[in-house]
N, C-alpha and C positions, 0 to 999 in steps of 0.2 A: 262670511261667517254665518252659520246657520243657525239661525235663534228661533225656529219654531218647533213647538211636538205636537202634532194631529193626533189627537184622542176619537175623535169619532168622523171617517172617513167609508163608505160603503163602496165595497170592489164592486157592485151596479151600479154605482152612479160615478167612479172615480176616473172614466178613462172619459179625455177631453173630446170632445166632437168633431176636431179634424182626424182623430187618430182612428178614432171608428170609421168615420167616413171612406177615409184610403185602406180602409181593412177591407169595408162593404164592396168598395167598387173594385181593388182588387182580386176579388173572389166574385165578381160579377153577382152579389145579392141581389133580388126582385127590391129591396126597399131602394136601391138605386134609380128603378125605374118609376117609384112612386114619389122619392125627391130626385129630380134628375141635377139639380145643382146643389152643394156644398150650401149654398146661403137658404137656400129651403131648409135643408136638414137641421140644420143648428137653429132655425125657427122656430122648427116643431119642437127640437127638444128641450130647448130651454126655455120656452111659453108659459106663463103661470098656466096652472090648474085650479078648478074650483073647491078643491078639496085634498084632504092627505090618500084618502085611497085611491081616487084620480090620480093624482100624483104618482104614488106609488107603482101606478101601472107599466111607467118608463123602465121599471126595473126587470118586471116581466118581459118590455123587448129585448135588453140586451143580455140578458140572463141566458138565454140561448145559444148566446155566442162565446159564452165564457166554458169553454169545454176543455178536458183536461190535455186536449192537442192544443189548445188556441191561449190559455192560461199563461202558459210562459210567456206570449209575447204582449198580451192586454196587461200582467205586472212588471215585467219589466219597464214598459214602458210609462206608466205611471209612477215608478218608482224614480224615474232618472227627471219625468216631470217635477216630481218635486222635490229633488234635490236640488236640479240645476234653475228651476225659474219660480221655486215658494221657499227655498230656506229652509227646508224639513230636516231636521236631523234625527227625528224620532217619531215614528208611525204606526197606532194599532189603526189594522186596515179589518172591517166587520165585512161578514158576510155570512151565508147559509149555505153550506155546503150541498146539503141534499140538491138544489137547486142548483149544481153546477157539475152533477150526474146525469149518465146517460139515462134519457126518459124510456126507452127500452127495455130497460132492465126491469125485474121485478123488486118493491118495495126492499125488501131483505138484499137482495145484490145492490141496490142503490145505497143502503146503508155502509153497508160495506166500502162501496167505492168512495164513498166521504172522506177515508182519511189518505185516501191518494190524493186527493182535492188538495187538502189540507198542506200536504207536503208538496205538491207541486206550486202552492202558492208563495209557501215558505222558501222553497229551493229559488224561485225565480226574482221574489225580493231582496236577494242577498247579490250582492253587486259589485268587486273591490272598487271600481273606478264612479262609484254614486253609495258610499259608505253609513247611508243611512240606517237607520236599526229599526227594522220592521216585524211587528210581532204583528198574532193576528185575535181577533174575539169572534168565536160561536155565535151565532145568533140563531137562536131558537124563533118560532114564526109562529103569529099566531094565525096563522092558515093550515100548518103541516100537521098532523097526529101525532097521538102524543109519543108515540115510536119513534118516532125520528126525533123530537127534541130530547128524548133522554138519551137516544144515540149521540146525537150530538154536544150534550152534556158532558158526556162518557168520554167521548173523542178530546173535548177538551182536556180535560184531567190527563189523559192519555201522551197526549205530547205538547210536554211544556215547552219546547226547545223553539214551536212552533206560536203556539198558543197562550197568551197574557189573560184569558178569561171571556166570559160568556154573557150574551147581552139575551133583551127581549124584542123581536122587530115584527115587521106586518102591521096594514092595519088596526088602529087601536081602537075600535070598534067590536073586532070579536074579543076584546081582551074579556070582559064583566060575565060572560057565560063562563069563563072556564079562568075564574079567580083563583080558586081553590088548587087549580092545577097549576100555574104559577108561581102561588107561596110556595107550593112543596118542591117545586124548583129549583129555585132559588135559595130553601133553606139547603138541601141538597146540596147545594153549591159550595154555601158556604160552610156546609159538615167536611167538606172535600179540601176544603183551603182555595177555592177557584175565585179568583176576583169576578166583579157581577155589575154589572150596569141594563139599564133598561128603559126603553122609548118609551116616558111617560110623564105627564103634563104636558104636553106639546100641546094638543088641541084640548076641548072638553070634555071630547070623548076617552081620553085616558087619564083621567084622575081618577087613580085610584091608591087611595092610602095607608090601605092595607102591605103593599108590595114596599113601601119605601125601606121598610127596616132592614128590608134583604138585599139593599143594594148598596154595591161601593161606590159608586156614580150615578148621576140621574142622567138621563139621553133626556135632552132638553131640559126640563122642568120647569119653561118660563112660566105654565099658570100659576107655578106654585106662588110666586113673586109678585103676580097679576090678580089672581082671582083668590087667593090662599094663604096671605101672608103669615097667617098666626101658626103655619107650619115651617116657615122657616128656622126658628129658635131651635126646634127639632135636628133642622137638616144640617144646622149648625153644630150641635153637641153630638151627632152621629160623624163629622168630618166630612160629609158628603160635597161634592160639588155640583153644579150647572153646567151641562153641556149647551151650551149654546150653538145654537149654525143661525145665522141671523140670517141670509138668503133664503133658506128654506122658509121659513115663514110666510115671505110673501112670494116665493113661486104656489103653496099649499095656501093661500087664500085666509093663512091663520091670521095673519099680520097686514094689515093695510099700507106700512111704512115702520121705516126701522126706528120711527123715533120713540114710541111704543118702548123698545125695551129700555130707554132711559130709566123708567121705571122699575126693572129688573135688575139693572146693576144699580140703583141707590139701594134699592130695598134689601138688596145683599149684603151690601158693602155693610148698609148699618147693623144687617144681623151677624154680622160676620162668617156670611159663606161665600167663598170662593167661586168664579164663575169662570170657565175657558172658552175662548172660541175656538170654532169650529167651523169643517164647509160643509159635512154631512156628504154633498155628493158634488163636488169640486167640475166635476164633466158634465154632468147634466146640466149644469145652471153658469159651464162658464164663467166663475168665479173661484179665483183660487185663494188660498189662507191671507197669503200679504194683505190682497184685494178686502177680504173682509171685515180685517181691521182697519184699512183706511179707507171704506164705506164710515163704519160707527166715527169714526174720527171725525171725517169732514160732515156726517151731519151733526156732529155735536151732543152724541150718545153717550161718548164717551171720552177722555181725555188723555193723555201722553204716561201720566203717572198709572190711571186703570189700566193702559195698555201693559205696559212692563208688568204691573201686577198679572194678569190673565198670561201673559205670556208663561211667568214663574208658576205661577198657579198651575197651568198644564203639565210642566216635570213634574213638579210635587204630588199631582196628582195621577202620571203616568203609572201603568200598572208593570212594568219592567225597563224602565228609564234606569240605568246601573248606579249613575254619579247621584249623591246628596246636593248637588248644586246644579241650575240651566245655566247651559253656556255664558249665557249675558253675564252670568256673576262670575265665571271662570275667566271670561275678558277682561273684566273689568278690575279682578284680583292681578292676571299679568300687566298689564298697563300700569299699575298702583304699584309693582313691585312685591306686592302681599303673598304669603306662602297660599 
């Protein structure tokens, strides 16, 4: 029975490091001969970093490889990953389109070729024999100009069939030069009806409090819990939730250990917002959804009754999840006999 929905999964960091591995070597990649065994490779990738944009680098290696010949088989096979070995039966999978165009092109044809991106990701997610329901979120960068994020704004609105809404990623360091470009984003969005989530509070370097009103999700937001409390009541009476990826934390050098966000889910719990987990990037770090929960469990982060919450909390907070109920409640109705 599958009882999870991955809300915040990134097609750069979602495919596992065996499966790249047998991509690399079977196309004879030069990075083969710079890890020549399988056990190097997944050392390097899954190694903390000193930092989020450190970190973030890994996305730039495989970003390359994710071309719109090569797309069908890097999601399909992440799609049957987490059906058949995480329980997923419901997946926004994020990503940046521009960044998955050929770098040959000039800016204006790159633009363009985005919304092939877009449907080749969609066509390849869809599976009868791995029946999960995968939508996908824009993510605007804050590296690209502002051309391509309103293109890829646009592209959302454009096909919903495909698309559940539009996030903010990159480095959150360039965010604070270019605030102002941002809100108008994201109000943007939401003048459009486009649901909106955005990587902020993660580190220190993106708190910024201006952006919260224009989101339907926060991508992380454990400073808010941490360093920010008296914002929570806020993120409360807006309906917002916590993305949480608790791995991510300490491969990014945010988090010294996961017991830290014990903090983040009392301080929730009593203001009452919602909090999901998340892998963030499930292949990079070698930890898949189940794994993540029962990390927080067995250190004592969290407990049996949190979990079914977070679990529920994720439907509810899905941005195209069809049913008013997560499966766990629809099991638990036939068992009980209950219409």
């Amino acid at each position: 029975m599958s009882l999870y929905a991955e809300l915040h999964r990134h097609l750069g960091g979602a495919v596992v490091p065996r499966v790249f591995w047998r991509y690399l070597v079977r196309n004879e990649h030069p990075l083969v001969q710079e890890f020549p065994t399988y056990e190097q490779f997944e050392a390097f990738v899954t190694k903390p970093r000193a930092s989020l944009a450190e970190y973030l680098e890994l996305h730039a290696l495989v970003e390359p490889f994710q071309t719109l010949e090569t797309l069908p088989y890097f999601v399909s096979k992440l799609v049957r990953g987490a059906y058949v070995f995480e329980g997923i039966c419901y997946l926004e999978l994020r990503h940046t389109p521009y960044y998955r165009t050929d770098p040959n092109l000039s800016q204006a044809d790159r633009i363009a070729q985005m919304k092939d991106v877009v449907i080749a990701v969609g066509e390849a997610g869809h599976d009868p024999q791995y029946p999960l329901l995968m939508r996908q979120i824009m993510c605007m960068h804050s590296q690209l100009p502002h051309e391509v994020n309103k293109a890829t704004l646009e592209l959302a609105e454009s096909l919903p069939q495909y698309v559940c809404g539009v996030d903010l990623a990159g480095p959150d360091i360039y965010y604070a030069a270019r605030i102002h470009e941002w809100i108008e984003m994201f109000r943007l969005a939401q003048q459009k009806g486009i649901k909106t989530t955005g990587h902020l509070y993660e580190t220190a370097d993106g708190c910024h409090p201006g952006l919260l009103p224009y989101l339907s999700r926060i991508g992380h937001g454990i400073q808010i819990a941490l360093r920010y409390p008296e914002l929570l009541p806020e993120v409360a009476a807006r309906g917002q939730c916590l993305e949480v990826c608790p791995t991510t934390y300490l491969k990014t050098g945010t988090l010294s250990d996961l017991t830290t966000l014990r903090t983040v889910f009392e301080r929730c719990e009593a203001a009452g917002v919602d909090v999901v987990i998340c892998t963030d990037n499930a292949g990079l770090h070698n930890v898949r959804l189940p794994w993540e929960f029962e990390n927080l469990l067995t250190q004592d982060v969290i407990d049996f009754t949190q979990l079914a919450a977070c679990q529920d909390a994720a439907f509810r907070h899905a941005f195209a999840w069809p049913h008013p109920h997560p499966p766990r409640v629809l099991l638990d109705r036939l068992i009980t006999g209950l219409p």
